[in-house]
PLY file of the C-alpha trace (Angstrom):
ply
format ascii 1.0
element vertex 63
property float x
property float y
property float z
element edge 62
property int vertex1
property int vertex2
end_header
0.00 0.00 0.00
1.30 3.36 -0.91
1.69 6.14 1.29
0.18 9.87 1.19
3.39 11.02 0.39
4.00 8.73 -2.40
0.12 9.11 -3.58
1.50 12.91 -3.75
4.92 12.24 -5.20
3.00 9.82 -8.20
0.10 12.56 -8.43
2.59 15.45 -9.18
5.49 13.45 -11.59
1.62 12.31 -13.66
0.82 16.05 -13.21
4.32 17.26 -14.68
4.55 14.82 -17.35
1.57 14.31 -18.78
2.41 13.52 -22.10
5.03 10.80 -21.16
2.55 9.21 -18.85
0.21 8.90 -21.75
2.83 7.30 -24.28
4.20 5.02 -21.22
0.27 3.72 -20.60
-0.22 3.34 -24.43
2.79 1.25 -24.69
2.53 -0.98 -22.18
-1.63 -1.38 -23.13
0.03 -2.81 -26.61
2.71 -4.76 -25.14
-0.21 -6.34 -22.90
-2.46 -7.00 -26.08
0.48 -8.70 -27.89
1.59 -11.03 -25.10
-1.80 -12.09 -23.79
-2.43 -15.38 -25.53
-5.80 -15.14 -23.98
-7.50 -12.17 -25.74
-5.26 -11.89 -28.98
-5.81 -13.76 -31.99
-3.59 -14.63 -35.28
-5.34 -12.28 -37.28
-4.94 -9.55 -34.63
-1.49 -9.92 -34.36
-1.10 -10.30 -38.26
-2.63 -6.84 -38.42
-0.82 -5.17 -36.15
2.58 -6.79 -37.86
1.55 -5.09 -41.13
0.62 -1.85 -39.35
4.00 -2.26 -37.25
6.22 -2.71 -40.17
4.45 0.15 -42.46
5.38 2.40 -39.50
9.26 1.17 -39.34
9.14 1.89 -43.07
7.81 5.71 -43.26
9.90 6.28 -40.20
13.02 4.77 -41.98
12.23 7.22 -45.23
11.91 10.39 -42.85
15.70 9.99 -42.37
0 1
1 2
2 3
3 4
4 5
5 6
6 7
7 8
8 9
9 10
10 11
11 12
12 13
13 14
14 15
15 16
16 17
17 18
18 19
19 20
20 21
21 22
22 23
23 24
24 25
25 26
26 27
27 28
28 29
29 30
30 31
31 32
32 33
33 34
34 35
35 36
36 37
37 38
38 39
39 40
40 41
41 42
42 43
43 44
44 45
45 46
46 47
47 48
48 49
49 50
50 51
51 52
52 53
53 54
54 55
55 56
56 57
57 58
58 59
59 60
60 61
61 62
């Protein structure tokens, strides 16, 4: 169980850094998605492949 003071320490770095709190939560949401044999299915995971590697490739051509 967390303390006050680290409920206000957490509260205040989420406060400051918003924006990496919300790319942090979106990656780990994907990584969970990927890795849970439970909810994700071939085709799933095949479409997020093709989506993943389209996104390596523009990134690639931006250089």
């Amino acid at each position: 169980m967390a303390t006050e003071a680290q409920l206000r320490a957490s509260k205040k770095y989420q406060d400051k850094h918003k924006e990496d709190v919300k790319f942090n939560t979106k990656k780990s949401h994907a990584k969970w998605f990927i890795k849970n044999s439970d909810i994700s299915r071939l085709d799933d995971l095949k479409e997020l492949r093709e989506l993943i590697n389209s996104r390596i490739e523009q990134l690639e051509n931006e250089k």
